[in-house]
C-alpha positions as CSV (number, residue, x, y, z in Angstrom):
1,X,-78.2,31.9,-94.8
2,X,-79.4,35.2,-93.6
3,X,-78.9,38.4,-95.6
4,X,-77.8,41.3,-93.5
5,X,-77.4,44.6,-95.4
6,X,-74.8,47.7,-94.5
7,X,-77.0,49.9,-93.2
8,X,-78.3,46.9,-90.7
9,X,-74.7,46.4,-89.7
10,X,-73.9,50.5,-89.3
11,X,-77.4,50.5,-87.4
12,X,-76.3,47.4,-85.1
13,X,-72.4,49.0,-84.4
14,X,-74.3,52.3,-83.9
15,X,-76.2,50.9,-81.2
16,X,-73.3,48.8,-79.6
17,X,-71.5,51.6,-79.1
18,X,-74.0,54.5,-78.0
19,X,-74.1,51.5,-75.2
20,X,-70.4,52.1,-74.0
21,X,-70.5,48.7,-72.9
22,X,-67.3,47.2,-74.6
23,X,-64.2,46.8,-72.4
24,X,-66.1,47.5,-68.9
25,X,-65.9,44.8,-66.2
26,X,-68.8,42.3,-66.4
27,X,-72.2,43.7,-65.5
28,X,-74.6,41.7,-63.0
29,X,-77.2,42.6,-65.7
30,X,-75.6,40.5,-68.5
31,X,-74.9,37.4,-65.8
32,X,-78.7,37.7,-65.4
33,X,-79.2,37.2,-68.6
34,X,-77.3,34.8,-69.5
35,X,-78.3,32.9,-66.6
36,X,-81.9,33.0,-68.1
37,X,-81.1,32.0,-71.1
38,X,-78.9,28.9,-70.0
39,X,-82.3,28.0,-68.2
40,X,-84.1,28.6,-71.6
41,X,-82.2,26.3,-73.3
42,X,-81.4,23.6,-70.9
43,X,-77.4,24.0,-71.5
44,X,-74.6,23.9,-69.3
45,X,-72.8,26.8,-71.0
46,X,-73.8,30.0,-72.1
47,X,-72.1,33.3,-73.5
48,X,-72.8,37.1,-74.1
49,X,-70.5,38.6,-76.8
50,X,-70.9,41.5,-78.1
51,X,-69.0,42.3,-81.1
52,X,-67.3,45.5,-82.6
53,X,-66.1,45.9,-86.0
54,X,-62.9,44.7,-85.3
55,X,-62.6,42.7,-82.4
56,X,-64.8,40.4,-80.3
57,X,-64.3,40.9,-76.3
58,X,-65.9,38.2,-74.8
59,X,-68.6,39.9,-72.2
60,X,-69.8,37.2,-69.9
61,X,-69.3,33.6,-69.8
62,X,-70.1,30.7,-67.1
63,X,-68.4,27.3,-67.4
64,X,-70.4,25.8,-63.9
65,X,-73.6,24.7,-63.7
């Protein structure tokens, strides 16, 4: 199991949020990049989430090959 300190997480929701990406419509950025990494890995599904302190929107998902 991986270690990950306090400051790492304060660093990580620091960064998530000087994004302002959390409740905005799907961007064609992150279905780009999920589409790369469905190729990447050879699945059928693949998922962005990012994740707050208290909640996890999910950002962008395709069911479809």
């Amino acid at each position: 199991m991986v270690s990950v300190s306090l400051s790492d997480e304060n660093e990580r929701l620091q960064a998530l949020y000087a994004y302002d990406v959390l409740g905005l419509p799907f961007e064609q950025n992150f279905d780009r990049i999920r589409a790369l990494a469905k190729r990447l890995f050879n699945v059928l599904i693949a998922l962005i989430s990012l994740i707050d302190k208290d909640n996890t929107p999910l950002s962008n998902t395709q069911l479809h090959p």
